[in-house]
KETI-19091 format. One record per residue (C-alpha): residue number from 1; residue in one letter; x, y, z. Coordinates in nm, 2 decimals. Layout:
REM residues N
{r NUM, 'a', {X, Y, Z}}
...
This chain:
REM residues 420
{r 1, 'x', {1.78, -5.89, 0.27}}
{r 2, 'x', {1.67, -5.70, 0.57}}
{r 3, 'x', {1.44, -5.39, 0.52}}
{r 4, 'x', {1.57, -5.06, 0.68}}
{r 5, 'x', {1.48, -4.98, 1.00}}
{r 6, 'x', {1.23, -4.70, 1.06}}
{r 7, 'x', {1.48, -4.54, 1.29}}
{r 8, 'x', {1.71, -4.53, 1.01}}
{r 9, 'x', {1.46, -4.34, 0.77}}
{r 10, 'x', {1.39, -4.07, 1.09}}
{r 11, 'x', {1.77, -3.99, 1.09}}
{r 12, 'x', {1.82, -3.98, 0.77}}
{r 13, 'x', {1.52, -3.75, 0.71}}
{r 14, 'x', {1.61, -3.43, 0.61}}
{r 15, 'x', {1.50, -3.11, 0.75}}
{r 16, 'x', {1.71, -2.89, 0.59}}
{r 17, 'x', {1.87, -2.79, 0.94}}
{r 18, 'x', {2.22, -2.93, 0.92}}
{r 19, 'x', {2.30, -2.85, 1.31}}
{r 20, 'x', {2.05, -3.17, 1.37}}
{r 21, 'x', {1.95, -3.49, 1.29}}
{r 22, 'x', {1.61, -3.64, 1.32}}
{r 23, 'x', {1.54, -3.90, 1.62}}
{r 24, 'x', {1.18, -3.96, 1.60}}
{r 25, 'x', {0.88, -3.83, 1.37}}
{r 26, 'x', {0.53, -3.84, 1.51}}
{r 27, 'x', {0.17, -3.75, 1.33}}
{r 28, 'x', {-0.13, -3.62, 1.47}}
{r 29, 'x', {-0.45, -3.45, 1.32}}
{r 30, 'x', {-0.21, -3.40, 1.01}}
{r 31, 'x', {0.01, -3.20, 1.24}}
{r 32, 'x', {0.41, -3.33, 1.21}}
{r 33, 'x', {0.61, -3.31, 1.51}}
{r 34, 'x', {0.99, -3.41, 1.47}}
{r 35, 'x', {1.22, -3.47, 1.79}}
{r 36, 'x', {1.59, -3.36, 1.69}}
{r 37, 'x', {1.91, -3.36, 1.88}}
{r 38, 'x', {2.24, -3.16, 1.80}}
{r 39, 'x', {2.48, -3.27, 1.54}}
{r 40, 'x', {2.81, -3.33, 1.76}}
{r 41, 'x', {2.90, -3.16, 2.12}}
{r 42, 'x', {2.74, -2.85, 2.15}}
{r 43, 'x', {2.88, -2.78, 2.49}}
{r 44, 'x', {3.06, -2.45, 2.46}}
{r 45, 'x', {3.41, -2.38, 2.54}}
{r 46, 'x', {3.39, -2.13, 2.81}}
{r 47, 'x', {3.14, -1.93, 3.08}}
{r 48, 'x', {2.96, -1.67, 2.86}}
{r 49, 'x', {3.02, -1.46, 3.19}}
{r 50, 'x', {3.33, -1.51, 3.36}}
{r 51, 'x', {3.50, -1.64, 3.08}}
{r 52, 'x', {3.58, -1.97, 3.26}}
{r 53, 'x', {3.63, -2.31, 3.11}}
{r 54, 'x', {3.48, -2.49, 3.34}}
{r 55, 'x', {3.15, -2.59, 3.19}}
{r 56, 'x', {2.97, -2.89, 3.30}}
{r 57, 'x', {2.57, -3.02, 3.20}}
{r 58, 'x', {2.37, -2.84, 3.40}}
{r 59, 'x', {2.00, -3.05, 3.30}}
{r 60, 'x', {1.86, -3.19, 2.99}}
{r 61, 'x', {1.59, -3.00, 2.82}}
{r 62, 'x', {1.37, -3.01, 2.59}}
{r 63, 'x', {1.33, -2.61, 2.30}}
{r 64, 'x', {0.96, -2.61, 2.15}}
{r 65, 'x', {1.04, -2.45, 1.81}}
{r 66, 'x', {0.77, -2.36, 1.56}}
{r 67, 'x', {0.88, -2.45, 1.17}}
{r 68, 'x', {0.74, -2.37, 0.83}}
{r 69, 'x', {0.47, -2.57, 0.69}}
{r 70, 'x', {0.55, -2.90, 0.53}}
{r 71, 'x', {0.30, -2.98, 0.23}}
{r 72, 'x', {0.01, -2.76, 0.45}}
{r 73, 'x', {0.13, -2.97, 0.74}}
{r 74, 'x', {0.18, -2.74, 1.04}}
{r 75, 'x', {0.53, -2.86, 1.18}}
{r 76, 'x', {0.66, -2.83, 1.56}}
{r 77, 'x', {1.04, -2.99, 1.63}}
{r 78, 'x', {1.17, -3.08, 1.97}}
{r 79, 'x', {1.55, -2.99, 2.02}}
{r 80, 'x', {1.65, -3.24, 2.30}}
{r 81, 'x', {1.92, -3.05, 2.42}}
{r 82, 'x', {2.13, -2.96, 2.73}}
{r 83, 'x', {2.12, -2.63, 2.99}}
{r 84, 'x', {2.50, -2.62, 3.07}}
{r 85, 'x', {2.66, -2.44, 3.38}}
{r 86, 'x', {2.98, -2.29, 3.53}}
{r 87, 'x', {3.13, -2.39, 3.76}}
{r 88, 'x', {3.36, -2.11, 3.88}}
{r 89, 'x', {3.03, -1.85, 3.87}}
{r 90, 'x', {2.72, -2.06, 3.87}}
{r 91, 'x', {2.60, -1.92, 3.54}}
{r 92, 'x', {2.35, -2.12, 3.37}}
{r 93, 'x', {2.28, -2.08, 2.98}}
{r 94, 'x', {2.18, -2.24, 2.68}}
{r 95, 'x', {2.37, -2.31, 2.38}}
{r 96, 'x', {2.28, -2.10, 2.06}}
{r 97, 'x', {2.16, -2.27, 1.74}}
{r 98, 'x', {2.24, -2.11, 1.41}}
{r 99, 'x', {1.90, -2.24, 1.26}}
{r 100, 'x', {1.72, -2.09, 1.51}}
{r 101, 'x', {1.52, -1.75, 1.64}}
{r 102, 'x', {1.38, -1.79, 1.98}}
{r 103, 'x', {1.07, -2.02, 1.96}}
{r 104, 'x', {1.08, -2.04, 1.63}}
{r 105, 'x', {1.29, -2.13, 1.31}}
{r 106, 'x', {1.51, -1.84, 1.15}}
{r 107, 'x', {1.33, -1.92, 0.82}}
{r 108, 'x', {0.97, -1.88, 0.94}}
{r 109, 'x', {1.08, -1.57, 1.12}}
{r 110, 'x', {1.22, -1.49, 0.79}}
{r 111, 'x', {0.85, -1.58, 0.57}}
{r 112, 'x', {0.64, -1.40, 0.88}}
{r 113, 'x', {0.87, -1.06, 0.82}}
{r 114, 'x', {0.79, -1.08, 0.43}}
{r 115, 'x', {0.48, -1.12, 0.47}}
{r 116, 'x', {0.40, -0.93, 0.76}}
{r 117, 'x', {0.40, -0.61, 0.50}}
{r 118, 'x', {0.16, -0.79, 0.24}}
{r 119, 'x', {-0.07, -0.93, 0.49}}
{r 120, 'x', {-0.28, -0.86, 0.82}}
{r 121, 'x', {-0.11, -0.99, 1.12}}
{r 122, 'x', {-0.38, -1.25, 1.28}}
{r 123, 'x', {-0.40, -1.40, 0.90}}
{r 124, 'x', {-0.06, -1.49, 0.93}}
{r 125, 'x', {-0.05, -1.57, 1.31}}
{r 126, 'x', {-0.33, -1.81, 1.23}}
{r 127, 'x', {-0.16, -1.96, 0.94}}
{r 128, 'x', {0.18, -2.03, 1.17}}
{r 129, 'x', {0.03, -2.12, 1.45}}
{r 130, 'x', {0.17, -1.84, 1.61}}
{r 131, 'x', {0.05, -1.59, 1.83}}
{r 132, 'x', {-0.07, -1.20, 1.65}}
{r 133, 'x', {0.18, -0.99, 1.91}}
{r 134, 'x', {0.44, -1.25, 1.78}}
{r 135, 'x', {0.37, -1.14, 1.46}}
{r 136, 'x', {0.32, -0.73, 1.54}}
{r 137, 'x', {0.69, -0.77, 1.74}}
{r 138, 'x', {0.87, -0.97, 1.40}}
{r 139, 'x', {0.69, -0.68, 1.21}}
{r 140, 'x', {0.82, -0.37, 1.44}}
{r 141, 'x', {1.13, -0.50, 1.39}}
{r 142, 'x', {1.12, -0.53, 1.05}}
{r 143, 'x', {1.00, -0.17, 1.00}}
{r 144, 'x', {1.29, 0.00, 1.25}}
{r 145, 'x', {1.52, -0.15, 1.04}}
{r 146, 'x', {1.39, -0.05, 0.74}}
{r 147, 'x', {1.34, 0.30, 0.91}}
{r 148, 'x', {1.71, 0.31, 0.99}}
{r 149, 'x', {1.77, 0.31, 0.66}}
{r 150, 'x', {1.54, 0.50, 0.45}}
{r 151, 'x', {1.63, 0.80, 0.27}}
{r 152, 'x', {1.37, 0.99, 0.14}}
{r 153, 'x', {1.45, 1.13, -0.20}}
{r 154, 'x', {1.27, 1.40, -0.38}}
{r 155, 'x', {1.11, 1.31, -0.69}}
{r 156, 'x', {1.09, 1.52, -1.05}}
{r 157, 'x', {0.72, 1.48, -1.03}}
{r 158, 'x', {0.58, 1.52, -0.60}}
{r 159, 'x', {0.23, 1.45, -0.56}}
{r 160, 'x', {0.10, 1.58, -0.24}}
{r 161, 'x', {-0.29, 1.45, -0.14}}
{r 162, 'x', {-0.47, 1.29, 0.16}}
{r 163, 'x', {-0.67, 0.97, 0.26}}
{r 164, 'x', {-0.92, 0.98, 0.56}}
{r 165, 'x', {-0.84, 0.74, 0.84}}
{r 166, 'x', {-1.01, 0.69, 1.16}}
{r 167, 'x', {-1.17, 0.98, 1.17}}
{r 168, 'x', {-0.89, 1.20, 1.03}}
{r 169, 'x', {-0.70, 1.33, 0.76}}
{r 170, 'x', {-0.36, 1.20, 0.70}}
{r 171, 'x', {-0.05, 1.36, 0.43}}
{r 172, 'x', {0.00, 1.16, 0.13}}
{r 173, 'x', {0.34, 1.22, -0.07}}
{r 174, 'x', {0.41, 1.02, -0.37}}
{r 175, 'x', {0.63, 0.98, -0.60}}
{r 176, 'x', {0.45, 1.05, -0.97}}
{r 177, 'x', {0.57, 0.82, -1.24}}
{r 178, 'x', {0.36, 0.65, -1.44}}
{r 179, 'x', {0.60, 0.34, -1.50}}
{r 180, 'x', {0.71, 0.34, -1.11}}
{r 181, 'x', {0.48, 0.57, -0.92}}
{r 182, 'x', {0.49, 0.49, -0.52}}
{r 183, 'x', {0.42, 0.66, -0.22}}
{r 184, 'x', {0.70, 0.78, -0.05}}
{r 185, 'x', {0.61, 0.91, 0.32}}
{r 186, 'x', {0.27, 0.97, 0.47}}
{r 187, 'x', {0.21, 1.22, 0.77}}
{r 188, 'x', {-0.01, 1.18, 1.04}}
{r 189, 'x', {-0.21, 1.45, 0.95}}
{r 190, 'x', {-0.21, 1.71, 0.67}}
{r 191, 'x', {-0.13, 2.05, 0.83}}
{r 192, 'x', {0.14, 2.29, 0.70}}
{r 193, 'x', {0.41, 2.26, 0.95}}
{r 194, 'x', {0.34, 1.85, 0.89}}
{r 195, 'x', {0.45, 1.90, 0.49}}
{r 196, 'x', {0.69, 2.13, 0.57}}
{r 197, 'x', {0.90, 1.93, 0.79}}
{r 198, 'x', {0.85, 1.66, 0.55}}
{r 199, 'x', {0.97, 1.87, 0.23}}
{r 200, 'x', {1.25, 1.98, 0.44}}
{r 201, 'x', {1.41, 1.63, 0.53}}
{r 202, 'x', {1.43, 1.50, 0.15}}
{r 203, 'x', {1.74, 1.48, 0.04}}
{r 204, 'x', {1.83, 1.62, -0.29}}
{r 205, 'x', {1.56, 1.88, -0.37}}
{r 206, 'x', {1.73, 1.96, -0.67}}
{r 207, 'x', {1.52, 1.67, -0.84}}
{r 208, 'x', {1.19, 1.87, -0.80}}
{r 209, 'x', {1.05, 2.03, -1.14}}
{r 210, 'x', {0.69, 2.05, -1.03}}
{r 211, 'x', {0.42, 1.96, -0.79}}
{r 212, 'x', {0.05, 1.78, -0.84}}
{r 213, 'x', {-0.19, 1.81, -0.57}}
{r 214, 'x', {-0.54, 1.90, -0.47}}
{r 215, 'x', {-0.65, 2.24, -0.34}}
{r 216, 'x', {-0.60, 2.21, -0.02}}
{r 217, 'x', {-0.47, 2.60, 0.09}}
{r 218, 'x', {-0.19, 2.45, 0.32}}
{r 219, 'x', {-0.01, 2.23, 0.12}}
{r 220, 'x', {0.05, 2.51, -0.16}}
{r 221, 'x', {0.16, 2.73, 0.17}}
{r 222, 'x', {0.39, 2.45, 0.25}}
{r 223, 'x', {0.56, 2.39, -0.09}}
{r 224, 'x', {0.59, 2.77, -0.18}}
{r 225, 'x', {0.80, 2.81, 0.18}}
{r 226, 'x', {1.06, 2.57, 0.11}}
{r 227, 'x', {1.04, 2.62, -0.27}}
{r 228, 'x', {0.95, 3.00, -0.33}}
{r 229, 'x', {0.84, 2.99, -0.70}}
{r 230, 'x', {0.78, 2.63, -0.73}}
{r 231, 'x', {0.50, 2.54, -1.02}}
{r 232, 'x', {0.23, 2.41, -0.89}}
{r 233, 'x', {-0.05, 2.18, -1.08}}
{r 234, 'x', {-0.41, 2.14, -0.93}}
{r 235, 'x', {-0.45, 1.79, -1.11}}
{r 236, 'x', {-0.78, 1.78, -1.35}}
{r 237, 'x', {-0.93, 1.50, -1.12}}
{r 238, 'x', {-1.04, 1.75, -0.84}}
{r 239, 'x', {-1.10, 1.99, -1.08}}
{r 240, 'x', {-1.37, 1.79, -1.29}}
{r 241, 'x', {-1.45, 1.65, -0.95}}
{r 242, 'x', {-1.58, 2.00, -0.90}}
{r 243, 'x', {-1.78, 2.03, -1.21}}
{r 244, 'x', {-1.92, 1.68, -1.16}}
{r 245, 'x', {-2.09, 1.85, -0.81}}
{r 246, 'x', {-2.18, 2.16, -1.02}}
{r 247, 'x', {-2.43, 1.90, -1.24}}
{r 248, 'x', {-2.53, 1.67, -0.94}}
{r 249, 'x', {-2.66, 1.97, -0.82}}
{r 250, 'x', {-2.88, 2.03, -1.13}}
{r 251, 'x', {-3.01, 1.66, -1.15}}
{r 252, 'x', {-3.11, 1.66, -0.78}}
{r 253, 'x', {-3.29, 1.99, -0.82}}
{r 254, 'x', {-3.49, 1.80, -1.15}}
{r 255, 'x', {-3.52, 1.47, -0.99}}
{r 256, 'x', {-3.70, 1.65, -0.62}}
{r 257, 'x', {-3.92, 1.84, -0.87}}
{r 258, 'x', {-4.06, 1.49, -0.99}}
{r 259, 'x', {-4.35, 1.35, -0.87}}
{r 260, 'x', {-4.38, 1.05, -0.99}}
{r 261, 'x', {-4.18, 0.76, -0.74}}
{r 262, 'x', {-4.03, 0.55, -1.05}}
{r 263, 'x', {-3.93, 0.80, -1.28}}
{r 264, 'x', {-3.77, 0.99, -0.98}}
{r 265, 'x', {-3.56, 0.65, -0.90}}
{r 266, 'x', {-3.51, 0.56, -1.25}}
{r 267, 'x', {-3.28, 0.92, -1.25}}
{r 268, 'x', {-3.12, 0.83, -0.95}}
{r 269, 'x', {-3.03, 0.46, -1.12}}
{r 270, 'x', {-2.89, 0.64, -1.44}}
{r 271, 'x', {-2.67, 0.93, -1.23}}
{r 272, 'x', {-2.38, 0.78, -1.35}}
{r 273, 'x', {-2.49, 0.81, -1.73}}
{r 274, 'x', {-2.45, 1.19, -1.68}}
{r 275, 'x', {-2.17, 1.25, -1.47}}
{r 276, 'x', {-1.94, 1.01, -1.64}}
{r 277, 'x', {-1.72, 1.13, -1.96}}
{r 278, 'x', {-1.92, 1.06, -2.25}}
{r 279, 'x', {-1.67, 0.84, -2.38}}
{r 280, 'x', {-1.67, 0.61, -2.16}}
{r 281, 'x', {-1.99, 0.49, -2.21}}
{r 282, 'x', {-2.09, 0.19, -2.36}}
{r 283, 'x', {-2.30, 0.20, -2.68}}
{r 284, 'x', {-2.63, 0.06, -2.50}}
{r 285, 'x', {-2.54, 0.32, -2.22}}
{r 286, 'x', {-2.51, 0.63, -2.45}}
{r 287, 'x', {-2.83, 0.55, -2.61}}
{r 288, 'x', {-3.00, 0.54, -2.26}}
{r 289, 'x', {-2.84, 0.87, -2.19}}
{r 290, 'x', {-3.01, 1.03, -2.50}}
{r 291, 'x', {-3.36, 0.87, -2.36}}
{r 292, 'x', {-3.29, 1.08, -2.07}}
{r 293, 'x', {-3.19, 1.44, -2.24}}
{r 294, 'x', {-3.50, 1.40, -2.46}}
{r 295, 'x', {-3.72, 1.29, -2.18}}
{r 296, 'x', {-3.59, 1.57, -1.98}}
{r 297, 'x', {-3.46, 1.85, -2.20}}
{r 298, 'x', {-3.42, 2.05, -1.86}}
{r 299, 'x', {-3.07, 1.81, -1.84}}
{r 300, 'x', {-2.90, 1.90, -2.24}}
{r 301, 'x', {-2.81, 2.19, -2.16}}
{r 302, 'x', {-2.62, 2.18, -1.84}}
{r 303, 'x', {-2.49, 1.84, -1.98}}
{r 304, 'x', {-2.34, 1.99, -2.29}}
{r 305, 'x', {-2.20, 2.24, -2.05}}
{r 306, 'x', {-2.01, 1.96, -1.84}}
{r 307, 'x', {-1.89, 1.82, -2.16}}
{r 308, 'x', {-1.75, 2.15, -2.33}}
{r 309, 'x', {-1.55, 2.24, -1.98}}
{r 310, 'x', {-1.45, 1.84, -2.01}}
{r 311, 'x', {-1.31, 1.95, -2.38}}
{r 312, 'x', {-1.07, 2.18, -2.28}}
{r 313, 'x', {-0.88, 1.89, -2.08}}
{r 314, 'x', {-0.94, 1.67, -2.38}}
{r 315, 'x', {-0.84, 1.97, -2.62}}
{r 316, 'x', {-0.65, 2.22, -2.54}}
{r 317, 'x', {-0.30, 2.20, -2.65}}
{r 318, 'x', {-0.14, 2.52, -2.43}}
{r 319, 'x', {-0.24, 2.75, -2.16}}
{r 320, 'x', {-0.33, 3.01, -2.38}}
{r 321, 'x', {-0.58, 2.79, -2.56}}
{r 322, 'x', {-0.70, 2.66, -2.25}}
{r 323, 'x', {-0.78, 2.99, -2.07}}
{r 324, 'x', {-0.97, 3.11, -2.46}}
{r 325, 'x', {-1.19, 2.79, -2.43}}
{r 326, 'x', {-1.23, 2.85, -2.06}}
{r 327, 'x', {-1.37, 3.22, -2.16}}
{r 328, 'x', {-1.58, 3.06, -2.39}}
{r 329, 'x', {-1.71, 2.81, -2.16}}
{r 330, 'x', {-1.81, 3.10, -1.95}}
{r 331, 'x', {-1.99, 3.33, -2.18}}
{r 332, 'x', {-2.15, 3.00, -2.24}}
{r 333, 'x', {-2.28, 2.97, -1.83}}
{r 334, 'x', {-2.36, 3.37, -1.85}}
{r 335, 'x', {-2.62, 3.30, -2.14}}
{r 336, 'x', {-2.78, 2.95, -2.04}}
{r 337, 'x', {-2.81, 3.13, -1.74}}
{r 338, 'x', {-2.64, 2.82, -1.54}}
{r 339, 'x', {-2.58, 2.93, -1.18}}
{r 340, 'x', {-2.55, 2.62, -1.04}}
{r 341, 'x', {-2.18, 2.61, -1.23}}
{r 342, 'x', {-2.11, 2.94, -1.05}}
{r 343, 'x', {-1.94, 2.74, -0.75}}
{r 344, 'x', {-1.68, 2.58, -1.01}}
{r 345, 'x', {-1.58, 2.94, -1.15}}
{r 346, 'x', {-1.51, 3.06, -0.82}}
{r 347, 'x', {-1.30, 2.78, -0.80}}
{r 348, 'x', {-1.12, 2.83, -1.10}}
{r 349, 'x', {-1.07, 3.17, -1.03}}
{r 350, 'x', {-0.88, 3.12, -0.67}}
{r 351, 'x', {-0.69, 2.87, -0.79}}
{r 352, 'x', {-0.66, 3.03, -1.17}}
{r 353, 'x', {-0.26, 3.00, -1.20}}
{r 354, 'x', {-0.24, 2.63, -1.07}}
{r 355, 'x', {-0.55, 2.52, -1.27}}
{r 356, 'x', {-0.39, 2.64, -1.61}}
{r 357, 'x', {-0.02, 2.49, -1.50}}
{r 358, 'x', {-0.17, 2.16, -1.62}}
{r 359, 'x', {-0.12, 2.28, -1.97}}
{r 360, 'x', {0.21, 2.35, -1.95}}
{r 361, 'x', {0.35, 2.03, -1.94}}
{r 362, 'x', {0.26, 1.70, -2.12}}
{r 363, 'x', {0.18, 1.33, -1.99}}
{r 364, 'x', {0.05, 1.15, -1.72}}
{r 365, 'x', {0.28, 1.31, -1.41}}
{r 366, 'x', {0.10, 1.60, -1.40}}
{r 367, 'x', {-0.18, 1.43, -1.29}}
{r 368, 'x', {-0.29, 1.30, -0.97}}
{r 369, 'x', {-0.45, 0.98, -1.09}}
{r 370, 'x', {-0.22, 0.76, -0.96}}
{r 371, 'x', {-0.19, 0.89, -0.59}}
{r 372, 'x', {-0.57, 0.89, -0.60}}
{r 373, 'x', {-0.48, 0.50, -0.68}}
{r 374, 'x', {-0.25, 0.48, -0.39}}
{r 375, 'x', {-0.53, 0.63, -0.19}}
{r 376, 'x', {-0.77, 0.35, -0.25}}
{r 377, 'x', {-0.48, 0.12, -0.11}}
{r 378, 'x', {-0.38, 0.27, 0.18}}
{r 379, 'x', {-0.78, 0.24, 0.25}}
{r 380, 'x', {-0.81, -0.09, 0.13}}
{r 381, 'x', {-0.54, -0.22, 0.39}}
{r 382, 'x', {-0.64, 0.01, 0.69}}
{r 383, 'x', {-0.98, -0.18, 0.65}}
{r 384, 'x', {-0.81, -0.50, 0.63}}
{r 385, 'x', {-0.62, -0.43, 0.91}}
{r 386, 'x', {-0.91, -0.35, 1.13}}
{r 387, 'x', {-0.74, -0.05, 1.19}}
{r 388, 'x', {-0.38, -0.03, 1.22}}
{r 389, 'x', {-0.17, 0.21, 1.39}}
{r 390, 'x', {-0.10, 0.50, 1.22}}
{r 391, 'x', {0.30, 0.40, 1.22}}
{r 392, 'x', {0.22, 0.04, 1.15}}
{r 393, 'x', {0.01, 0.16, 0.82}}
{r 394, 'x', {0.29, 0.41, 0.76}}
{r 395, 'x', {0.54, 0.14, 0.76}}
{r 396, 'x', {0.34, -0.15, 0.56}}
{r 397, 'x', {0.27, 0.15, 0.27}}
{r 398, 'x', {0.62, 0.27, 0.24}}
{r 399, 'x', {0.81, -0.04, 0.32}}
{r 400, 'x', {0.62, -0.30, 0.16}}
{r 401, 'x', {0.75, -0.24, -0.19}}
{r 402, 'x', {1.10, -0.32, 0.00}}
{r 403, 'x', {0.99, -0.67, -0.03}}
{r 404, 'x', {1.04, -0.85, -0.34}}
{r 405, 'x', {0.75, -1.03, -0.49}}
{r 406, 'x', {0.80, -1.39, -0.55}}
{r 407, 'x', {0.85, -1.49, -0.91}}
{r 408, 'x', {0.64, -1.67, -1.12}}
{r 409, 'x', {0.75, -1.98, -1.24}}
{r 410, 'x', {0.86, -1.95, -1.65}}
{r 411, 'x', {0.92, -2.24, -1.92}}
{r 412, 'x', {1.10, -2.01, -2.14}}
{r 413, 'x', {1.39, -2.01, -1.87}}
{r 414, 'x', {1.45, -2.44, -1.92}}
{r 415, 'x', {1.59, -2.58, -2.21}}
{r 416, 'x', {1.22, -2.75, -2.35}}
{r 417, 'x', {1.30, -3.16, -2.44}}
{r 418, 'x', {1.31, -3.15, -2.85}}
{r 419, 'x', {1.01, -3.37, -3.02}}
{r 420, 'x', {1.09, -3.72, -3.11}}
């Protein structure tokens, strides 16, 4: 019996593009290169111009067309195919391929544009053997689209906050939910007249019950335009941010007063022992924080200090208990004689009415923990990046959840073989 012929095994190879069939296969530095022509007569019917039907072969040529990866193989195909012309106006074209996207395969355009938002572009451009502006153009696209048709909804819960990038401060708006928190615009930078056209164009405003942000004078100014009366919380995080400087201060002031080089650095070393909540510590670490408040009793008492303000986040069960531990925690200050906590008072008294909002309400949306997460990513792919455009970063952040993640692969969905 005669074995098949290896032509046989190229045609029959399949590609998974139905509009050709495999001539020839070649290898080279674990690169495949497969030479296709058109299933059937591709000539079209008439002129794409005039209309005309007379349509002759104007040249054979030959389409380069980058594919997907076969088995980490980087794979190139050869359409053989014809340039056809018309006869009646000279027009020259090329028939169109379903299967394909210019120099490239519809479904590697289609992988590039998913993972164009999850990725940096020369990554994937050197992964596809592609060029990066290829990439950058498949992503633009991508993001116009996407553009076209985003309507940006107002949340129950609006976090408003920043991130610093290149140089500058840009508007972060998120949407606070603790199961499904994202961010839902960002501005190119974070003045008033930024957030207010922002808070303007969101469609059903209705949905807002409150707002979380930092205490940054504009963005209350923006909010209490378009929503006179809104409630407005200064999340805890900037607040004990605040108290955390307040006790830096002290332990700098102690550690410069220190002459001796190692004991000096050994403070530095531990500054996270004291500006960290007390219970997060490790056991080994709260007993090395003790060393240090008996070493240096000058530390106890603006430590307990940072602690008992702490409490009342920890504590306090309404704004009325809140603002009677606050007064406590003051009187406190006033007799320890604490001035270097006078900076976070003055604080709490500008921003008195926003501070104590936080106790009106309960759980984790009236906090600004999770856009300070978002922060960290917008940062983490800027860097990545090398520095992206502001609207290219815009669209990765708010777009990139529009692409669905690829499963992972689960047992529990087959029918498992029974024991024998």
């Amino acid at each position: 019996m005669r074995k098949p012929s290896h032509r046989k095994k190229l045609v029959e190879y399949d590609l998974g593009l139905p509009e050709f069939k495999v001539i020839d296969r070649q290898e080279n530095d674990g690169d495949f290169l497969f030479v296709v022509e058109p299933v059937g007569d591709d000539r079209p019917n008439r002129c794409e111009d005039c209309g005309h039907d007379s349509i002759i072969i104007h040249k054979n040529i030959d389409l380069h067309i980058h594919d997907l990866d076969i088995n980490d193989h980087r794979v190139g195909i050869v359409v053989k195919t014809k340039r056809y012309r018309c006869k009646n106006c000279g027009s020259t074209f090329t028939p169109e391929y379903q299967a394909l996207d210019g120099r490239m395969t519809k479904r590697l355009r289609d992988e590039i544009r998913k993972e164009s938002f999850r990725e940096n572009f020369s990554t994937l451009a050197e992964r596809y053997g592609v060029s990066t502006p290829t990439v950058l153009n498949i992503f633009n696209e991508q993001a116009k689209a996407y553009d076209r048709e985003y309507v940006l909804t107002m949340p129950k819960v609006l976090g408003i906050d920043e991130v610093h990038l290149h140089s500058a401060y840009c508007g972060v708006l998120v949407d606070v939910n603790k199961d499904d928190g994202k961010v839902i615009e960002l501005t190119e930078t974070r003045s008033k007249e930024h957030i207010k056209t922002v808070l303007k164009s969101m469609a059903h405003p209705e949905n807002l019950q409150y707002v979380t942000m930092d205490m940054w004078q504009p963005y209350k100014d923006a909010v209490l335009d378009i929503f006179p009366g809104m409630t407005i919380i200064i999340d805890r995080f900037h607040v004990i941010k605040e108290l955390q400087k307040c006790l830096e201060t002290i332990r700098r002031a102690v550690s410069k007063s220190i002459q001796e080089k190692k004991v000096r650095k050994s403070l530095k070393d531990n500054r996270f022992l004291m500006l960290a909540s007390s219970e997060n510590l490790s056991p080994a670490q709260s007993e090395r924080l003790e060393e240090i408040l008996r070493d240096f009793p000058e530390f106890r008492e603006p430590y307990e200090l940072k602690e008992a303000f702490r409490n009342i986040y920890e504590f306090a069960e309404s704004v009325e208990e809140a603002k009677s531990m606050y007064a406590e925690w003051c009187k406190a200050v006033e007799n320890a004689n604490a001035v270097a906590f006078e900076p976070l008072i003055k604080t709490v008294d500008n921003w008195h009415t926003e501070i104590f909002n936080y106790f009106k309400f309960e759980g984790d949306n009236r906090t600004n923990a999770q856009t300070e997460s978002l922060n960290r990513i917008i940062k983490d792919m800027d860097r990545t990046g090398r520095g992206y455009s502001f609207p290219v970063l815009r669209a990765k952040i708010i777009f990139g959840k529009m692409i669905p993640k690829r499963r992972k692969f689960s047992f529990s969905n087959f029918k498992q073989p029974a024991d024998e």
